[in-house]
C-alpha positions as CSV (number, residue, x, y, z in Angstrom):
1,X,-18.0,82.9,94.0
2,X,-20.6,80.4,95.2
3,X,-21.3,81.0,98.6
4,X,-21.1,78.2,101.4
5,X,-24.5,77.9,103.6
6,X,-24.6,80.7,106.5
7,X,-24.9,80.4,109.6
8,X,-25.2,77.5,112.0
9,X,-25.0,74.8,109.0
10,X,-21.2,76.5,108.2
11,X,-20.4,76.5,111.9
12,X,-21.7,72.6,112.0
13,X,-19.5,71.8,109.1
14,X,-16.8,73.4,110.1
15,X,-16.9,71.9,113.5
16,X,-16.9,68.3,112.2
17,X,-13.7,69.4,109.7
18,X,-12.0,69.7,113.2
19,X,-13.1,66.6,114.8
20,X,-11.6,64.5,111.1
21,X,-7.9,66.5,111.8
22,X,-5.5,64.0,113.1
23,X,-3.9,67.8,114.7
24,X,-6.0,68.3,117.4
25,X,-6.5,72.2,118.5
26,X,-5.7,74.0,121.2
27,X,-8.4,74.7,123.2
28,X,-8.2,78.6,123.6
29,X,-7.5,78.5,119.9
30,X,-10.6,77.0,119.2
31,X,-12.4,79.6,121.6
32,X,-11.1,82.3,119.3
33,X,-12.0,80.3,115.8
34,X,-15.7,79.3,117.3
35,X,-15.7,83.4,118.1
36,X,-14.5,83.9,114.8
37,X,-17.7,82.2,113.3
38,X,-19.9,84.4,115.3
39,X,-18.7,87.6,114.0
40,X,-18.8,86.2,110.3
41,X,-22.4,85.0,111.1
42,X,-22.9,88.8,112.1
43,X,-21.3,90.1,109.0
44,X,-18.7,91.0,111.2
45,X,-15.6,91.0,109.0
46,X,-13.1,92.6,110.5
47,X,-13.9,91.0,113.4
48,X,-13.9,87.9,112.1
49,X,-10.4,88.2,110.6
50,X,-9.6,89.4,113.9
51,X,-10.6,85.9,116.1
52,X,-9.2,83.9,112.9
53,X,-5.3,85.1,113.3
54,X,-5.4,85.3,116.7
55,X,-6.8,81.4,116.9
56,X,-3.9,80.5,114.3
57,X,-1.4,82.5,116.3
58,X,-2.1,80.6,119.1
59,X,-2.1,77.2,117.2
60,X,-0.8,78.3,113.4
61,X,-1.5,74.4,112.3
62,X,-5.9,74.7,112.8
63,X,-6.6,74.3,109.3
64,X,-9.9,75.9,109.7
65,X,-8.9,78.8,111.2
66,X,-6.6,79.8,107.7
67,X,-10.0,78.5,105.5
68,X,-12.3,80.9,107.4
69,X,-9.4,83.5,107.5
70,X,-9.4,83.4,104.0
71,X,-12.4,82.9,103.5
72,X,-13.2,86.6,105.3
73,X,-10.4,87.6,103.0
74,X,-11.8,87.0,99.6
75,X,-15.0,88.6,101.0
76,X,-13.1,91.9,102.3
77,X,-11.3,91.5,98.5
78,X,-8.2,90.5,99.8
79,X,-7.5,87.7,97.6
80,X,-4.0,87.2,97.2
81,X,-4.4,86.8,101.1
82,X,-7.3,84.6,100.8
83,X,-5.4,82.3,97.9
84,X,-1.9,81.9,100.9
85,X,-4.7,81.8,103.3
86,X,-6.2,78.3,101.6
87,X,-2.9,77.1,100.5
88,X,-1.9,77.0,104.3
89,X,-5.4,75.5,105.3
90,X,-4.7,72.8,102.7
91,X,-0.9,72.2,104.3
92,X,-2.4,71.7,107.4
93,X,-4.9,69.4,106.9
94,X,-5.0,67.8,102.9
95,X,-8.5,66.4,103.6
96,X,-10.2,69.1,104.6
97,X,-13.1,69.8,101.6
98,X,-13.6,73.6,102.3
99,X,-9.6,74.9,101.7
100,X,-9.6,72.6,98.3
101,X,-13.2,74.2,97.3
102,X,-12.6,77.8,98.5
103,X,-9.1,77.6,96.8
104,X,-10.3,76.3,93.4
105,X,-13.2,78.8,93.4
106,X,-10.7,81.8,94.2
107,X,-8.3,80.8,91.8
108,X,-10.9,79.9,88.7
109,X,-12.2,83.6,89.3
110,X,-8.7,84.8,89.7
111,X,-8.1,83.4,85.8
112,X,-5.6,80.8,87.3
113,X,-7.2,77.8,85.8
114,X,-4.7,75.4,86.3
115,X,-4.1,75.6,89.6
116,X,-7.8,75.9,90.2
117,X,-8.3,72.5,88.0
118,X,-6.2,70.9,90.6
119,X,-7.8,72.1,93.9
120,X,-11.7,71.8,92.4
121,X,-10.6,67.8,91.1
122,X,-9.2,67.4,94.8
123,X,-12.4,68.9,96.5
124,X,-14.7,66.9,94.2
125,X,-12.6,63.5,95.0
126,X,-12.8,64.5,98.8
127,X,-17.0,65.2,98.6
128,X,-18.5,64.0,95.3
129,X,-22.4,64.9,96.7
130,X,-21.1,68.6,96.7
131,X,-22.9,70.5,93.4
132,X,-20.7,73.9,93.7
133,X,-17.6,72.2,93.9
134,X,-18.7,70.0,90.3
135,X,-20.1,73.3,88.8
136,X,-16.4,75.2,89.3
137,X,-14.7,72.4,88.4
138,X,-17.2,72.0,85.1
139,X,-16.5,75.9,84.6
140,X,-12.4,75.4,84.7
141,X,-12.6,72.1,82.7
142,X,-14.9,74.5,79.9
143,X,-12.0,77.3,80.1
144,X,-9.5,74.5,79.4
145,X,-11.2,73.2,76.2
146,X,-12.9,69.9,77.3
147,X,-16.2,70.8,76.7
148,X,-17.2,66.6,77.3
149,X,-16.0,66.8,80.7
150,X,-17.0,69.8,81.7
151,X,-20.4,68.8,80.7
152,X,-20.2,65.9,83.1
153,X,-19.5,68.0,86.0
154,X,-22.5,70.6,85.2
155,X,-25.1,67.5,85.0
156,X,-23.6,66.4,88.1
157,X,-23.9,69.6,90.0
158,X,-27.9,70.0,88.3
159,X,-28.3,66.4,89.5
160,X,-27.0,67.1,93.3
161,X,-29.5,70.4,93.4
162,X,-31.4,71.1,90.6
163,X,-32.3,74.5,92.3
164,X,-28.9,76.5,91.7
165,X,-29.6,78.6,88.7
166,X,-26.1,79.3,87.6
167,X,-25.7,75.1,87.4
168,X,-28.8,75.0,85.3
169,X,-27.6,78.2,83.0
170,X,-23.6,76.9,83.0
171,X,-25.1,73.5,81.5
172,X,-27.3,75.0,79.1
173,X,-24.5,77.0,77.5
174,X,-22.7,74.1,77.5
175,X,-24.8,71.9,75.5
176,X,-25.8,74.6,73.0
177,X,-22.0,75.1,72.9
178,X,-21.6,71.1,72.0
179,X,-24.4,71.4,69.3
180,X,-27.3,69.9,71.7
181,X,-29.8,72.2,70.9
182,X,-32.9,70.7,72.8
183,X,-31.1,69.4,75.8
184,X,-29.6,73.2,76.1
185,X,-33.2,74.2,75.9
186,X,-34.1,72.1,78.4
187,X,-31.5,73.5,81.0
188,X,-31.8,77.0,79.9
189,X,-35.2,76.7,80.8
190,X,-34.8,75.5,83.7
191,X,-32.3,78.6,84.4
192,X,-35.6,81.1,83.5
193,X,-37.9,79.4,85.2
194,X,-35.2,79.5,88.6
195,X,-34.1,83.4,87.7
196,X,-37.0,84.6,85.5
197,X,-34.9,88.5,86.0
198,X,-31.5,86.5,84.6
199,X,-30.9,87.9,81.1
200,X,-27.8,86.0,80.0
201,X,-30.5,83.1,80.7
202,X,-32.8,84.6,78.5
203,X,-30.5,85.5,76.0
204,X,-29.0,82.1,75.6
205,X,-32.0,80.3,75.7
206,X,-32.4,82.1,72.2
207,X,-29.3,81.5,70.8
208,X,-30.2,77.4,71.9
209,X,-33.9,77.7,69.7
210,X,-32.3,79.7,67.3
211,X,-29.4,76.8,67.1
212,X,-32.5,74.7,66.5
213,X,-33.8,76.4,63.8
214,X,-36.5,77.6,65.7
215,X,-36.7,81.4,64.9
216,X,-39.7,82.3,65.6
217,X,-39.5,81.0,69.1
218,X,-36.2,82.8,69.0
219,X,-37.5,86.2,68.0
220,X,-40.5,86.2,70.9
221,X,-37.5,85.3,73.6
222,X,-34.9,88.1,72.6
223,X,-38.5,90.4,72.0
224,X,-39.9,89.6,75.3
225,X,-35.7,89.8,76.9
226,X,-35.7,93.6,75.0
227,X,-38.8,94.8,76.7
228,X,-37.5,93.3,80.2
229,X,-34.0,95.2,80.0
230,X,-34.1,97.7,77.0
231,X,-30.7,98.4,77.7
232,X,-29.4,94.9,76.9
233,X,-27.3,95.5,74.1
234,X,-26.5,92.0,73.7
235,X,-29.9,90.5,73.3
236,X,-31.3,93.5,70.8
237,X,-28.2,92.7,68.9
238,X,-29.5,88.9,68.6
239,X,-32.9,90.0,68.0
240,X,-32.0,91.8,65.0
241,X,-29.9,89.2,63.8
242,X,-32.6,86.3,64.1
243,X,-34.8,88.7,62.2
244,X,-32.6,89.3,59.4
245,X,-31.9,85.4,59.7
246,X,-35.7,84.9,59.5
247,X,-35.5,87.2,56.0
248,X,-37.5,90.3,57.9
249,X,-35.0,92.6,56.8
250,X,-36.9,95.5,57.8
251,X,-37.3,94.3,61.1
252,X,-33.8,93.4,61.4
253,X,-32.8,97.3,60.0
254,X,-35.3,99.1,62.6
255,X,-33.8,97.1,65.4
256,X,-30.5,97.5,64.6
257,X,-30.9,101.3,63.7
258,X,-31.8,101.8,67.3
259,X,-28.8,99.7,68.8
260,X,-26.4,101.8,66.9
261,X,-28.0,104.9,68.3
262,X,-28.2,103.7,71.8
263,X,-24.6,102.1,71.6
264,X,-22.7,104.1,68.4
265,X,-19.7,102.2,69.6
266,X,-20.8,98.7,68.6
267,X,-18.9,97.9,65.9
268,X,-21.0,93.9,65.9
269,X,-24.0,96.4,65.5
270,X,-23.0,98.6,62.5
271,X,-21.5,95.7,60.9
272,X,-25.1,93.4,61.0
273,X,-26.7,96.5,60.0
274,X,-24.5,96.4,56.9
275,X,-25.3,93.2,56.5
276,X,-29.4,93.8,56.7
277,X,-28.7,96.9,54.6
278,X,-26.8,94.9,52.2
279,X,-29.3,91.8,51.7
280,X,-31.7,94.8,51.2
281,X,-30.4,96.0,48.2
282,X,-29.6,98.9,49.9
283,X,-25.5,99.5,49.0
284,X,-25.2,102.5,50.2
285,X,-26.7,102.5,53.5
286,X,-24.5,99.3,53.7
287,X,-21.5,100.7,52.5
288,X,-21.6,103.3,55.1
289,X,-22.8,101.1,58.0
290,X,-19.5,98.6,57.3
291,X,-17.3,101.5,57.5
292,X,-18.2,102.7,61.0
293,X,-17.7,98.9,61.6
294,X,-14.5,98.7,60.3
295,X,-13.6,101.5,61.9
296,X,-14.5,100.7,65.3
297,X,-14.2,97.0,65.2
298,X,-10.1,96.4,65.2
299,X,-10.5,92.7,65.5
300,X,-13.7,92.3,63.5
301,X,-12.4,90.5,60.4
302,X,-15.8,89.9,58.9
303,X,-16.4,93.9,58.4
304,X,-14.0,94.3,56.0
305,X,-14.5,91.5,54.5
306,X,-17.8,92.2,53.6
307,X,-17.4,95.8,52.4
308,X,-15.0,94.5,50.3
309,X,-17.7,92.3,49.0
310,X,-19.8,95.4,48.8
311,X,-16.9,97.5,46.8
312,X,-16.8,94.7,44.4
313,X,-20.6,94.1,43.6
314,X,-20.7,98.4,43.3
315,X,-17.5,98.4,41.0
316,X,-14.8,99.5,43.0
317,X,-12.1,96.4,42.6
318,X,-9.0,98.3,43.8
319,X,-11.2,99.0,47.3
320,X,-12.0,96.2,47.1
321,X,-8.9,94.6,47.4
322,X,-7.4,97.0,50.2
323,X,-10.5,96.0,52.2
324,X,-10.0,92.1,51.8
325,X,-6.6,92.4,52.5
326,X,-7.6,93.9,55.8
327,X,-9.7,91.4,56.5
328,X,-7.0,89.1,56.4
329,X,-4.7,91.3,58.5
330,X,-7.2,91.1,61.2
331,X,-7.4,87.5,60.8
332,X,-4.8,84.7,58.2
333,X,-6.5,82.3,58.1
334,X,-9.9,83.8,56.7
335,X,-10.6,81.5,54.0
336,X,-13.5,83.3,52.5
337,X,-10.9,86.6,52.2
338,X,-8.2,84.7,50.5
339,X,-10.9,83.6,47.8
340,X,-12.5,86.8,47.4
341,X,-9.1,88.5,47.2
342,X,-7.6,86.0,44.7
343,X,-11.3,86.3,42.4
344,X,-10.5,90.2,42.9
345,X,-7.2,89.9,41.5
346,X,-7.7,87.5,39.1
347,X,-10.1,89.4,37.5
348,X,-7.4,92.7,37.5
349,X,-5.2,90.6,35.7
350,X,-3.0,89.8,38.8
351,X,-2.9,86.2,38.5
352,X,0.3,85.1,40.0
353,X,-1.0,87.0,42.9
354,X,-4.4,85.2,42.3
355,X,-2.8,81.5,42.3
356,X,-1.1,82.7,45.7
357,X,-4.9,83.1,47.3
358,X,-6.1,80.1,45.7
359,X,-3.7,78.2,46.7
360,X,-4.0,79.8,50.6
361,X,-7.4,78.8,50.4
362,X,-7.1,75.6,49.6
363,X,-4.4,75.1,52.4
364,X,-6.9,76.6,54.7
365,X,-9.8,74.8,53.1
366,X,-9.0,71.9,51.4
367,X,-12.9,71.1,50.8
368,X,-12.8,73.9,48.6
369,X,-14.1,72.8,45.4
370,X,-14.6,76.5,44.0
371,X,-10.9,77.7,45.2
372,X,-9.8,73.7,43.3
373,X,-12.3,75.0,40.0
374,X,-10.4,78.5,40.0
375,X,-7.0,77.3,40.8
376,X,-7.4,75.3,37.4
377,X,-8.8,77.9,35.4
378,X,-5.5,79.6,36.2
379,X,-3.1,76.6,35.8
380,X,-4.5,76.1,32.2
381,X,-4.2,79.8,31.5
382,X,-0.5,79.1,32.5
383,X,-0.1,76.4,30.0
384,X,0.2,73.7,33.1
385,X,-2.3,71.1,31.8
386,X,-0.9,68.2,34.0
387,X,-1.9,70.9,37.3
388,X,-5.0,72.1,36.0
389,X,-6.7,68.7,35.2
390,X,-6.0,67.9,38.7
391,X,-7.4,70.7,40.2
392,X,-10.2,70.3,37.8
393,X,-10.5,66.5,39.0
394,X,-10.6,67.6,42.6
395,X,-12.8,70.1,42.1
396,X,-15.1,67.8,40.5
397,X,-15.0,65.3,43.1
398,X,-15.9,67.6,46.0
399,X,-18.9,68.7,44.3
400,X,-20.2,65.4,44.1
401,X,-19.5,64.8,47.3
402,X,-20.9,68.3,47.8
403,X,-24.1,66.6,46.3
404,X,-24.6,63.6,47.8
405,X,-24.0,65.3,51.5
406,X,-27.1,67.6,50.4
407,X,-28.8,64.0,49.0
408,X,-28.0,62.4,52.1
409,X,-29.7,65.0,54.2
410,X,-32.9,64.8,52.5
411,X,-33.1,61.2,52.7
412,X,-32.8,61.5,56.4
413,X,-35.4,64.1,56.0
414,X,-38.0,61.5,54.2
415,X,-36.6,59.1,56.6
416,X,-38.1,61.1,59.5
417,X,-41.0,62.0,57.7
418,X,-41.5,57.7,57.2
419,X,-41.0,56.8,60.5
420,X,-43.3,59.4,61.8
421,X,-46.1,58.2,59.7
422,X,-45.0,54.3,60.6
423,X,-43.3,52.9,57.9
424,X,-40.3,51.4,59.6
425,X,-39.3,50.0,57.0
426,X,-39.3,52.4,54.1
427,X,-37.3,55.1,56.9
428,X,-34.9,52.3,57.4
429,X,-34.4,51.8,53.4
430,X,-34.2,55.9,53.8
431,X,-31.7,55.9,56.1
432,X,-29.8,53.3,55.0
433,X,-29.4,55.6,51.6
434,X,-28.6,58.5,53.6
435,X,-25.5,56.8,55.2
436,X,-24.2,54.8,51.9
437,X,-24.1,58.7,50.0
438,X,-22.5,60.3,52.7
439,X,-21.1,57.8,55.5
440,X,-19.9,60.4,57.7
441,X,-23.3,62.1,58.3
442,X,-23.8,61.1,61.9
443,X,-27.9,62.1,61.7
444,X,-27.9,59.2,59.3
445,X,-26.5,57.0,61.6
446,X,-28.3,57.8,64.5
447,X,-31.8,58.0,62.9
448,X,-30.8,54.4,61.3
449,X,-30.3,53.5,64.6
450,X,-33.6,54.5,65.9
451,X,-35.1,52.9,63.2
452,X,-33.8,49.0,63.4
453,X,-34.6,49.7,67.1
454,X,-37.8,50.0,66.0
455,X,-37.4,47.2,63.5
456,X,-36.6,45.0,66.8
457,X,-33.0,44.7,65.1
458,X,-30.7,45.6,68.1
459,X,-27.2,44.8,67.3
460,X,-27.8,46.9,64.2
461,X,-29.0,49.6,65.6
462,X,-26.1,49.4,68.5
463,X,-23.6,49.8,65.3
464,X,-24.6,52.8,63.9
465,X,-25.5,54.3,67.5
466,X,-21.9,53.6,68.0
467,X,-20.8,55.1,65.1
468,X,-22.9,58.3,65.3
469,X,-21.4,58.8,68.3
470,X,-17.7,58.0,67.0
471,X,-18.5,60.6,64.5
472,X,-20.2,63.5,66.9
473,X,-19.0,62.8,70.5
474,X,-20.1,66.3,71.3
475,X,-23.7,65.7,70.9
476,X,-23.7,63.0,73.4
477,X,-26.5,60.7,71.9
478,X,-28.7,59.1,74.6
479,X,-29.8,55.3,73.6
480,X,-32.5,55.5,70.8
């Protein structure tokens, strides 16, 4: 956990925790807690712990005495101990910061996240300035799913001390995690620059410019991360992937090659070497690459998945189908398995069993216009006209609005391109297109908005500001 400051400052604090009780302390209990501070300042644990109980068995209500007792516990790895230590602390005095802080901290790294919610929100509410107490609580808020929040916390702890690197690499991941690619750079930066040895700083500050779409910046991060720590399995697995992401499948197989020799038990290794193999025209160095994945990988869905895909393409539709059906063993709702194993089966001739798929697929994936297309193909093959010209009529809507997502995009592209050059006007007639073909692209909205701010039309540009944001909360828009 985050350590408090040492020495005299904890003393100091500690001391004017004392003075705020309404229970005033004994004095040769205090003797033995101010002797207890010593030791701890000494490294002196046992020592410590010592002073501590003897000052609460002289006064068991000095709500200091149980924090530092626990505190001394967690350290000696005692942590049930620690965690009744707190709790007691807290009992005897609720407003005292430390017992809220230490408690949430023990219990967030204990995996009791709801409890440690509790304590952290308490400690924050008792001393907002504190950046450790809103970086735990941003951490518990994360584990609980409420990624908006959490990222409040995380700003607030960078804000209080923007020299903590774990704040500055916490926030990053955050934000890449939320889809904010450049302010994740910006923060994982940050983290380097405060812990240039740190490689989960390293390596997520590649996945954040790889997010971007910035691969070659991507590549020269996990290349120079690789040379720094060669045993790093993590960031030569990304390195390979960006490179077969980047189309340098050869790249992509020589690094990968050497991850499955230095770690033979990755099955995430073998089974993007399969992939790389496989984009390569190279079946059978694929094939043989997805099986040690599959083997290895029990909850790896995808490596079945795509052997099966590789069974197929080589003729071998019966594999085929045992391998698909894995895949969705290891994981039911895996759309893209269903569809493959229904396509399988339809083309053996199993189309009851084929409609089943189809129909999965679509209950998974209702967007799916080529599970809708397929779906028909069988319903007429059934004689069911009535069903198959609506599946035909869905599938026909969602491609066009397949199409005018992928038109949309581009006029937000020329749209860019416009109101880089200075034609406000033409990127607002861009944008303006963009949103009418697809009104739930929120880049649309947003870049419209930037625009009639430009345009010096405000209240127009607050609309779709407000809307972007409606429609992408996550990427937490700043005012254009």
């Amino acid at each position: 956990m985050l350590r408090c400051a040492a020495g005299t400052a904890v003393v100091l604090a500690l001391v004017a925790g004392v003075s705020g009780q309404e229970h005033a302390p004994t004095g040769e209990a205090y003797r033995h807690y101010t002797l207890g501070t010593e030791h701890e300042t000494r490294r002196d644990l046992d020592a410590a712990a010592r002073a501590y109980s003897e000052a609460i068995r002289l006064d068991p209500r000095l709500a200091v005495a149980h924090d530092r007792l626990g505190f001394v516990y967690g350290l000696q790895g005692r942590t049930a101990d620690a965690i009744a230590e707190f709790e007691r602390a807290r009992e005897c005095d609720p407003t005292l910061f430390d017992a809220h802080y230490h408690l949430g901290a023990t219990l967030w790294w204990t995996g009791d996240n709801a409890r440690a919610l509790e304590a952290l929100a308490t400690a924050v509410r008792l001393q907002p300035d504190h950046p450790e107490a809103h970086y735990y609580l941003g951490l518990a808020l994360k584990k609980r799913g409420d990624l908006l929040a959490a990222i409040d916390e995380l700003e607030a702890s960078v804000r209080l001390n923007g020299s903590i690197p774990a704040s500055a690499l916490q926030l990053g991941i955050a934000l890449k995690d939320a889809g904010d690619a450049a302010g994740a750079i910006d923060q994982l930066r940050r983290a380097v620059a405060l812990d240039p040895a740190s490689r989960e700083a390293r390596n997520s500050l590649g996945l954040a410019l790889a997010q971007r779409g910035d691969g070659e910046a991507a590549t020269e991060t996990f290349r120079a991360l690789v040379a720094a720590h060669p045993d790093f399995h993590a960031g030569r697995l990304n390195l390979g992937t960006t490179l077969m992401n980047r189309g340098d499948l050869a790249g992509a197989v020589v690094v990968l090659r050497e991850l499955t020799d230095r770690d033979p038990r990755n099955a995430e290794a073998f089974y993007n070497l399969g992939v790389a193999l496989k984009q390569n025209d190279d079946f059978t160095g694929a094939e043989a690459a997805l099986r040690r994945a599959v083997d290895l990988g029990g909850a790896l869905a995808e490596a079945p998945f795509t052997l099966g895909v590789v069974l197929w393409q080589t003729g071998r539709p019966q594999e085929a189908i045992e391998m698909f059906r894995q895949a969705i063993a290891r994981r039911a709702d895996y759309d893209d398995a269903h569809f493959m194993l229904g396509t399988v089966l339809q083309q053996a001739g199993e189309n009851e069993a084929a409609l089943s798929e189809f129909r999965q697929v679509i209950r998974l994936r209702p967007s799916s216009a080529e599970a809708h297309l397929s779906l028909g193909r069988l319903l007429q093959r059934r004689g069911d006209a009535a069903g198959a010209a609506a599946a035909f009529d869905e599938a026909g809507r969602l491609n066009q609005k397949k199409a005018d997502v992928q038109a949309s995009t581009f006029a937000v592209g020329v749209g860019r391109a416009r109101a880089a050059s200075g034609d406000v006007s033409g990127a607002v007639e861009q944008f303006e297109r963009a949103v009418a073909l697809a009104p739930e692209n929120f880049e649309a909205h947003y870049e419209l908005a930037k625009a009639f701010t430009l345009a010096g039309r405000p209240d127009a540009a607050r609309t779709h500001l407000l809307e972007a944001r409606r429609l992408a909360p996550h990427l937490r828009f700043r005012d254009p």
